[in-house]
C-alpha positions as CSV (number, residue, x, y, z in Angstrom):
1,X,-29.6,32.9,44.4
2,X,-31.0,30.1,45.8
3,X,-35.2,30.0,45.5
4,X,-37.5,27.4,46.8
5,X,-40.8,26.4,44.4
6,X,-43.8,25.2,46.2
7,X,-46.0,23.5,44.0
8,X,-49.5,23.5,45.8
9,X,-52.9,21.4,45.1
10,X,-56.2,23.0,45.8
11,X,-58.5,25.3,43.7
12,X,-57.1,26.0,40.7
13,X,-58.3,28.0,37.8
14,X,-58.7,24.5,36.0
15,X,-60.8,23.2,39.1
16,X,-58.1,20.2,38.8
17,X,-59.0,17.1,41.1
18,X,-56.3,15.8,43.6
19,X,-54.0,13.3,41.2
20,X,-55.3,10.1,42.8
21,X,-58.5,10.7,41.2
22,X,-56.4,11.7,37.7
23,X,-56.6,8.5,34.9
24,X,-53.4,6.9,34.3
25,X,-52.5,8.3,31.3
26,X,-52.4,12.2,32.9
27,X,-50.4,10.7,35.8
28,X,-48.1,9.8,33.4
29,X,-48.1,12.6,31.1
30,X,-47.8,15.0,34.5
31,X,-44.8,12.4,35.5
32,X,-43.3,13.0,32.3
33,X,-43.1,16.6,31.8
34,X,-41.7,16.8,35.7
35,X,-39.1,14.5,35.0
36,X,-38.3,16.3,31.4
37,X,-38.0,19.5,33.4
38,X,-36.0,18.5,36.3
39,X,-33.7,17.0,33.6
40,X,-33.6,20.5,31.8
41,X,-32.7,22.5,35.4
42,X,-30.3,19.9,36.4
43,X,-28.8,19.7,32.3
44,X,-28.5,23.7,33.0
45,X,-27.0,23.6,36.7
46,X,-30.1,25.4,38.2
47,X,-31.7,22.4,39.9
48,X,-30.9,21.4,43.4
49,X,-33.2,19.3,44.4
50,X,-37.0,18.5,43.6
51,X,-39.2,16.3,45.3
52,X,-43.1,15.3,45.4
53,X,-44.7,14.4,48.5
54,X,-47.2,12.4,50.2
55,X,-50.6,12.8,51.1
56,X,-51.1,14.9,54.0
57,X,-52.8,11.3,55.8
58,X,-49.2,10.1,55.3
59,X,-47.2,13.2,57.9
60,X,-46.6,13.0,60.8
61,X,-46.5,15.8,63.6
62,X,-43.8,16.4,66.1
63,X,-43.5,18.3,69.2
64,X,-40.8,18.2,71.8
65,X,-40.0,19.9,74.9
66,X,-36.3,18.6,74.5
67,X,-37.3,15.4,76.5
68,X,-40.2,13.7,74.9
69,X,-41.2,13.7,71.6
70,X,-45.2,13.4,70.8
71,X,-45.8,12.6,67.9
72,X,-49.4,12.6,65.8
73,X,-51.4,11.9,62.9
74,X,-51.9,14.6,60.5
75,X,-51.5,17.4,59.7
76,X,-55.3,17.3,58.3
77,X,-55.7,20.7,56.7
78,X,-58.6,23.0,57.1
79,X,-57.6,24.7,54.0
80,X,-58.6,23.1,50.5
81,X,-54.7,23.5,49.4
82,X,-52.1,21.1,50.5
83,X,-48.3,20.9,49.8
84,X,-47.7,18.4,46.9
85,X,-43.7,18.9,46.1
86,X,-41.0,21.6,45.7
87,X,-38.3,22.4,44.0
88,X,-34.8,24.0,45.4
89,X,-33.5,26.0,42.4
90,X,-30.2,27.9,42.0
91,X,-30.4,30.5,39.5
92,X,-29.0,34.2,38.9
93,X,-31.9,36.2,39.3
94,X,-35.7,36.3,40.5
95,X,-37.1,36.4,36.8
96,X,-35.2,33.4,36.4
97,X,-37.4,31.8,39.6
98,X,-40.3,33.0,38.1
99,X,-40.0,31.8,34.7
100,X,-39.3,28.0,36.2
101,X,-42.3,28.4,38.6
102,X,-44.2,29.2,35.7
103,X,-43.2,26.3,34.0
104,X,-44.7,24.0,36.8
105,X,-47.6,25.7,36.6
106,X,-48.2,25.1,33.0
107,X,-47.6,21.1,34.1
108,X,-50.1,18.8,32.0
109,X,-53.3,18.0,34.5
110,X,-55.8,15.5,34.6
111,X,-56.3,14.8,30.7
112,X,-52.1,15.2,29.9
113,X,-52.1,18.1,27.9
114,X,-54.7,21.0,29.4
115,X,-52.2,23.2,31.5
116,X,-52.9,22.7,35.5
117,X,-52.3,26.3,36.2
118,X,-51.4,24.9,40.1
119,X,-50.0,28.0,42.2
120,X,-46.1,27.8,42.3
121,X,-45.1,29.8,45.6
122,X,-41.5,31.0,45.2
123,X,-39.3,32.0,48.0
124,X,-35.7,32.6,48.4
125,X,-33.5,30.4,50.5
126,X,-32.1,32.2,53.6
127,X,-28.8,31.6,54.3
128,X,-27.7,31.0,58.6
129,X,-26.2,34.6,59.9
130,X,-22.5,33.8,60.8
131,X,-22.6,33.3,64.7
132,X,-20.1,36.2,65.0
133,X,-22.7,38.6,63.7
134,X,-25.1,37.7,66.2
């Protein structure tokens, strides 16, 4: 089964501070421990892919009405939470999902060793329906 991790930042029960305010050394310790586990996953055959992401000053928005695209700044969210990476995970059952997302959640935070307890939001992958079914 195929599971998708979202790894959010916003309030946490840490109160942990977006990463660009973080010193050095827990970027790096943070860094570390993703790398180490991504290594793990993919050692195992459970990791598919895993990415961080930009600041949400860095996205774009697009809309199209097949013709022409617009395109905008943003998104700037209301909320206090923003999307900071995922994970794609194959693994054989949902206790399997949770026990990795629990993993990133116990990720080192601003001072590289107190867990950042961040929210991992786990969801399986739907797969396409075969056109013939439709």
């Amino acid at each position: 089964m195929r599971f998708m991790l979202m790894q959010t930042y916003g309030p946490t029960p840490t109160d942990c501070p977006p990463m660009s305010e973080w010193p050095a050394s827990g970027v790096r310790a943070h860094i570390a421990f993703q790398q180490e586990l991504n290594a793990r996953l993919a050692e195992l055959g459970e990791l598919i892919d895993a990415v961080g992401l930009a600041d949400p000053e860095a996205a774009r928005i697009v809309t199209s009405d097949g013709r022409t695209p617009v395109v905008t700044d943003g998104p700037f969210p209301e909320a206090k939470e923003l999307l900071a990476g995922y994970r794609v995970v194959d693994v054989e059952s949902w206790d399997r999902a949770l026990e990795i997302a629990s993993q990133v959640s116990a990720a080192p935070g601003p001072d590289g060793t107190t867990p950042i307890q961040a929210p991992i939001e786990v969801r399986p992958v739907m797969g396409a329906p075969a056109t013939d079914d439709l």
